[in-house]
C-alpha positions as CSV (number, residue, x, y, z in Angstrom):
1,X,-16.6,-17.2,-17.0
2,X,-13.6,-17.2,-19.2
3,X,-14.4,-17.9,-23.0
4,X,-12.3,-21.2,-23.7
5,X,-8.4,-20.8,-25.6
6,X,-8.3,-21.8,-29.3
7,X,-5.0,-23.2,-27.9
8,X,-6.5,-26.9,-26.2
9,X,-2.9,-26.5,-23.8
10,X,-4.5,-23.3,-22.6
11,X,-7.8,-24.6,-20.8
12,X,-6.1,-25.6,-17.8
13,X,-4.1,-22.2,-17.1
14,X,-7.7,-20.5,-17.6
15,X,-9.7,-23.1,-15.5
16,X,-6.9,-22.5,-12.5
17,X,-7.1,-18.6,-13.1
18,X,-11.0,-18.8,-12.7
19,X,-10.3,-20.8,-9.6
20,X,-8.0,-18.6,-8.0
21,X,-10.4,-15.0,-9.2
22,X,-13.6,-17.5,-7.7
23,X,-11.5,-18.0,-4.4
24,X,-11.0,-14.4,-4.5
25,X,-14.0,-12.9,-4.5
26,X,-15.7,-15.5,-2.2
27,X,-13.4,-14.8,0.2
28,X,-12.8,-11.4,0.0
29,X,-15.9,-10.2,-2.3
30,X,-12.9,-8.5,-4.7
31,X,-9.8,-8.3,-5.8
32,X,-9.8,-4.6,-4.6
33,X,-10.8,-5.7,-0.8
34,X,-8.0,-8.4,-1.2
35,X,-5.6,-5.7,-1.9
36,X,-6.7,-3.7,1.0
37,X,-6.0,-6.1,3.3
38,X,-2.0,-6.7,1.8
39,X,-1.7,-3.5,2.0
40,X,-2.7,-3.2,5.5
41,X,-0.6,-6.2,5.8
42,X,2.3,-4.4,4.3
43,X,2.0,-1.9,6.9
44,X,2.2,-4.3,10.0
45,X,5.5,-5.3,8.9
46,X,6.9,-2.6,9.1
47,X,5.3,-1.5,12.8
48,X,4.9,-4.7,14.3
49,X,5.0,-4.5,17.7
50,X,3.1,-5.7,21.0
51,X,-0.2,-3.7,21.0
52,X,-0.3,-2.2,17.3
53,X,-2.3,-4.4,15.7
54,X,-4.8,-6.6,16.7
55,X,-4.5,-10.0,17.2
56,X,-7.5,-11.1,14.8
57,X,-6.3,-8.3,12.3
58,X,-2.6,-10.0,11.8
59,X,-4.3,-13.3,11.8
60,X,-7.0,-11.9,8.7
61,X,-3.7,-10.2,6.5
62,X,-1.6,-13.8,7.3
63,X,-4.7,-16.2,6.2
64,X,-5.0,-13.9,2.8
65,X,-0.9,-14.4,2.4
66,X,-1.6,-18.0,2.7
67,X,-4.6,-18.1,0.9
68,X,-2.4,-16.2,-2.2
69,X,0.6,-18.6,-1.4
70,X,-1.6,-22.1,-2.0
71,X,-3.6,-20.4,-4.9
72,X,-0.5,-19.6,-7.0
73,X,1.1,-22.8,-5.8
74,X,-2.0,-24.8,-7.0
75,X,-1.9,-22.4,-10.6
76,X,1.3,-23.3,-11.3
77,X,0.8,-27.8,-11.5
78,X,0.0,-28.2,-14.5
């Protein structure tokens, strides 16, 4: 857990960023495996085609872009 910010307009940028590091590893167990998977995900894009990947693999690297996409949307209302 994240000490609290002498600066009171602070706490809510920390609470989000413990959010987002919480979703993180309970999803992906850490940041490193999150990485993996973009990565991997990186990689379909550029060799996307019928029969490269499987199905359930490009549907795992597009629920962690979405899953990246609504925790930095959510981060940034303040």
């Amino acid at each position: 857990m994240y000490p609290l910010p002498k600066n009171p307009f602070l706490a809510p940028i920390m609470e989000k960023a413990e959010i987002l590091v919480n979703w993180i590893e309970d999803t992906y167990g850490t940041p490193e495996e999150l990485a993996k998977i973009l990565d991997y995900g990186i990689e379909m894009l550029f060799y996307l085609e019928e029969g490269s990947f499987e199905q359930k693999e490009v549907q795992n690297v597009v629920a962690a872009l979405r899953g990246i996409v609504v925790g930095l949307r959510e981060q940034n209302k303040f």
